[in-house]
Every structure is written in C-alpha cells, then in structure tokens.
Residue frames relative to the residue before (quaternion, step in Angstrom):
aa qw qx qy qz dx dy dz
X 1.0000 0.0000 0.0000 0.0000 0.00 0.00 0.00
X 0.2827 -0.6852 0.6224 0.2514 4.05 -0.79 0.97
X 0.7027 -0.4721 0.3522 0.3992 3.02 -1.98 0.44
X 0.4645 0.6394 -0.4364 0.4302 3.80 1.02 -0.86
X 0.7992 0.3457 -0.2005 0.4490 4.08 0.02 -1.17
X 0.6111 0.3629 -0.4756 0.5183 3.71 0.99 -0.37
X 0.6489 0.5218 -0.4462 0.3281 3.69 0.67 -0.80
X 0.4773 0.6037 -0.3670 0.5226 3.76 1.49 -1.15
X 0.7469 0.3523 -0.3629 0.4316 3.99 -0.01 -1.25
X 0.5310 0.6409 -0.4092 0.3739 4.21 0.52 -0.63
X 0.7834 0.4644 -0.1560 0.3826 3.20 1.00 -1.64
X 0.6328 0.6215 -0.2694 0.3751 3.33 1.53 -0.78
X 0.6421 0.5823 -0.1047 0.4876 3.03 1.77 -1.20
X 0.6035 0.5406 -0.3152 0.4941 3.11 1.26 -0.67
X 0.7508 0.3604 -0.1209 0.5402 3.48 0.71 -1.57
X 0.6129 0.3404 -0.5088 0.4995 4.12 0.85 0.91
X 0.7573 0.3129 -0.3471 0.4561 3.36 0.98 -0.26
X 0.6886 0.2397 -0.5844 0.3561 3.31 0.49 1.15
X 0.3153 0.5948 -0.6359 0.3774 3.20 1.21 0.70
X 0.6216 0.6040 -0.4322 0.2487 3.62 0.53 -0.73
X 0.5639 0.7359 -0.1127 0.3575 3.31 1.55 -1.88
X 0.5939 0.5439 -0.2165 0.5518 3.01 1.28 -1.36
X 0.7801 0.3885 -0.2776 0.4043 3.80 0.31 -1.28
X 0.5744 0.5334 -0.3988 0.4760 3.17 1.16 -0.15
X 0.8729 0.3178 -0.2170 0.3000 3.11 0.51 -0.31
X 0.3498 0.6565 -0.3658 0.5594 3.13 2.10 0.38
X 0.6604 0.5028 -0.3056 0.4666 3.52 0.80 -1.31
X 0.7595 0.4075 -0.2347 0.4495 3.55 0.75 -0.72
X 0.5619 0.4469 -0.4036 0.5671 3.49 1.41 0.36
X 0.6175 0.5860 -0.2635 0.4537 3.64 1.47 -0.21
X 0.5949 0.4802 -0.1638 0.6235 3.36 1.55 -0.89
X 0.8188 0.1700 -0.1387 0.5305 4.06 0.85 -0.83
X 0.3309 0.7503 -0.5611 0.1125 3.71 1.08 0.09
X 0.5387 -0.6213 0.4870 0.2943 3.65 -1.06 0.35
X 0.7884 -0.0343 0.0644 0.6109 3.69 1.01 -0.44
X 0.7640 -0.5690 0.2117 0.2183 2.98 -1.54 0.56
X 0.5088 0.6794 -0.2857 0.4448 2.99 1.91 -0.62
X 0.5671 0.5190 -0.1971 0.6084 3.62 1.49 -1.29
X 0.7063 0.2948 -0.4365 0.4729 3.66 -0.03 -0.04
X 0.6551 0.4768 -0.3724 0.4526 4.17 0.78 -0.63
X 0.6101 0.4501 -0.4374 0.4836 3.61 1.07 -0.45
X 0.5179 0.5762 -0.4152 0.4768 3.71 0.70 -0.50
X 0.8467 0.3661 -0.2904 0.2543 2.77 -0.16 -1.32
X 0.4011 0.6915 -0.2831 0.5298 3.34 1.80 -0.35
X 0.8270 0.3659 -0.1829 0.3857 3.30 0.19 -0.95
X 0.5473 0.5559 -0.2964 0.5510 3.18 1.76 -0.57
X 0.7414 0.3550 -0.3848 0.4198 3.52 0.77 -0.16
X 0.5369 0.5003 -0.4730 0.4876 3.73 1.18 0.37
X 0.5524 0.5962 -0.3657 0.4535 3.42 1.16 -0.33
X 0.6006 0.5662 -0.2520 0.5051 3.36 1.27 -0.76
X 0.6902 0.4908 -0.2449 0.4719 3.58 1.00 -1.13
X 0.6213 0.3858 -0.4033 0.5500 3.70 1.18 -0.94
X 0.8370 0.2519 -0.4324 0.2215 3.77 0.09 -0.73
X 0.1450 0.7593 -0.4941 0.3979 3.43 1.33 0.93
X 0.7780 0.4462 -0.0974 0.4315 3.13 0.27 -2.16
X 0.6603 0.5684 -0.3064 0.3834 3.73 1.17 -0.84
X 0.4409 0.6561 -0.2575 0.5558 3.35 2.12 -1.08
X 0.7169 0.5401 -0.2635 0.3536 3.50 0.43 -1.46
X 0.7527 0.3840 -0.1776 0.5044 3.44 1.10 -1.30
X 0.3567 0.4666 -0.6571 0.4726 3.86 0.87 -0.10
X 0.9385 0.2782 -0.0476 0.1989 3.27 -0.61 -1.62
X 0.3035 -0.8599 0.3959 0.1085 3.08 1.66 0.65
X 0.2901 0.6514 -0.5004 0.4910 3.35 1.00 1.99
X 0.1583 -0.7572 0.6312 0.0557 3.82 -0.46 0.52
X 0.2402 0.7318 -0.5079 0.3858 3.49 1.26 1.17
X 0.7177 0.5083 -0.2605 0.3984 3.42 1.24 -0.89
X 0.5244 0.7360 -0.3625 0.2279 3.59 0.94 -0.67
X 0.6398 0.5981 -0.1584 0.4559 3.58 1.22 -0.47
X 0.3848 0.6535 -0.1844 0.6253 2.96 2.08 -0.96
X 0.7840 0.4058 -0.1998 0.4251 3.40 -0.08 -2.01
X 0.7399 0.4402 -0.3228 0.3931 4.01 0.67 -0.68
X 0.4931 0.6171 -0.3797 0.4816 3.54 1.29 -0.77
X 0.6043 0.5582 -0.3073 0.4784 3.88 0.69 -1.81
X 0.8551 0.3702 -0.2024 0.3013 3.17 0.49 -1.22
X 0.5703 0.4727 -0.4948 0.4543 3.39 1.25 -0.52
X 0.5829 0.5840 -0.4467 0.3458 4.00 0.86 -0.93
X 0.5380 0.5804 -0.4702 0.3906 3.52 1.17 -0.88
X 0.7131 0.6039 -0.2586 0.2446 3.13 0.59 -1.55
X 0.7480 0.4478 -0.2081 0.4435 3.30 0.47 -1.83
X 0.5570 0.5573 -0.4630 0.4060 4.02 1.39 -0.97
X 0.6750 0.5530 -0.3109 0.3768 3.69 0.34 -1.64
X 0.6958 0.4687 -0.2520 0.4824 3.84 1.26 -1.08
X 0.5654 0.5667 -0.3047 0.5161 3.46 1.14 -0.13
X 0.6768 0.4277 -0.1778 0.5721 3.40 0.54 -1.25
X 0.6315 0.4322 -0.4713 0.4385 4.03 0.39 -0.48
X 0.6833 0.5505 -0.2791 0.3901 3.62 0.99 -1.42
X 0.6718 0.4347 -0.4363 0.4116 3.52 1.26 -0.66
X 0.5491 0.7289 -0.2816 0.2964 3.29 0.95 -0.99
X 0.6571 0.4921 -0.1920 0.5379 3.19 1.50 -1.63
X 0.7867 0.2029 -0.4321 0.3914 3.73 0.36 -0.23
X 0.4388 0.5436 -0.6303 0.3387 3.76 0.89 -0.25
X 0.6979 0.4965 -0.3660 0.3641 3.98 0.17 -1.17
X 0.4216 0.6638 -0.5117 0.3462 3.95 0.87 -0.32
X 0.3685 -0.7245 0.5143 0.2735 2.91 -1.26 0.47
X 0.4206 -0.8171 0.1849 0.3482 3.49 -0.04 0.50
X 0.5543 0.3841 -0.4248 0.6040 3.62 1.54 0.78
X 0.4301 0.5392 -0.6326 0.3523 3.87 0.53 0.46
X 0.5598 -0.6158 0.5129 0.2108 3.37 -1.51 1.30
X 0.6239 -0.6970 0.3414 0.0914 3.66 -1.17 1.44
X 0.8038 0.1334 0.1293 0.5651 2.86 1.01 -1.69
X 0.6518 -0.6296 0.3425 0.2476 3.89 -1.46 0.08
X 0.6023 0.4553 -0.2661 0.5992 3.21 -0.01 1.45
X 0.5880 0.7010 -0.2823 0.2883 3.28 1.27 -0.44
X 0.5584 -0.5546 0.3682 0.4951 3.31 1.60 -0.99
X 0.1836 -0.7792 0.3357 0.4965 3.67 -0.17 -0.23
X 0.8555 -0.2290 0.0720 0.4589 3.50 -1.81 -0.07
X 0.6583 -0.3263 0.5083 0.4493 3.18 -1.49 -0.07
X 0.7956 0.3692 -0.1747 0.4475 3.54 -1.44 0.69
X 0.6969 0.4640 -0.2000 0.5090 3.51 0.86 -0.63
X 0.2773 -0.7292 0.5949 0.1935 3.48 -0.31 1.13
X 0.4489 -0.5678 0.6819 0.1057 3.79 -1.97 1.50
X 0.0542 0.7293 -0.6767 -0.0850 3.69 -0.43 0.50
X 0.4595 0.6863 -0.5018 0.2570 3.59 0.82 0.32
X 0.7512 0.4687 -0.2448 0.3950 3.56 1.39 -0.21
C-alpha cells in the first residue's frame, strides 16, 4: 500500500467516524429537541448525514453504484424539510390573518391606502 492510499484510508475513517458523531448527536437533538422546528432541522441534517455517509461508502469501495442512492436521499431530504416548513407555517398562523390577495392587511397593521 503507498503513502497516497494509507493517507486516502485515514481520511475516510476519519470523515465516517465523525459522520457517525454527528448522528449521534442529531438523533439526540431529535429525541430532546425543544420544539418542533428543532426536530425538522435535525431531521434535515440527518439526511445530509446520510448522503455524506453514503458518499464515504462510495469512496471505501471506489464504486459510483451509490450516486443515485445519494440523489433520491437527497431529493426525500428535500421535499420532507419543504413539507414540514409548510406545515409548520400554517399551524403558527394566526387564525384571523387574511389568506389570500386583496384581502387587506393583518389585523393591527394600519391600510394607508385609504
């Protein structure tokens, strides 16, 4: 083994075990978050954690089998975190704030159009 492939195997090892570190400690911000907003960012971040320790898989074995894998993870990351922002955004509405355009604005908010 040259110095180039032990130096290549150090780095991998290094950068899956703290991918691990990390998930430990996301999961435990998932299990103790304070609100709901703190558990969706986790979980978010847990799925990029997922995507890097894909990619770390990918480079042990120096296979580009995973890469399809890594976009799929990542759209799901995506489309969950965009879900969860939209619920989030109407639970927090208030429940007399106007819906749509044209309505006027919110309660409290002086109209100087008149």
């Amino acid at each position: 083994m040259s110095a180039a492939e032990t130096v290549d195997q150090a780095l991998l090892t290094t950068a899956a075990v703290m991918i691990v570190v990390a998930g430990a400690l996301v999961l435990y911000r998932i299990w103790r978050g304070p609100s709901m907003l703190d558990r969706a960012m986790a979980l978010d971040v847990f799925a990029a954690l997922m995507i890097a320790g894909i990619g770390v898989r990918s480079a042990f074995t120096r296979d580009a089998y995973y890469f399809p894998i890594m976009l799929v993870v990542a759209f799901l990351g995506f489309t969950g975190s965009v879900g969860i922002a939209r619920f989030i955004a109407v639970r927090d509405r208030a429940p007399d704030s106007p819906t749509g355009p044209g309505q006027g604005p919110g309660p409290g908010v002086r109209d100087e159009r008149r």
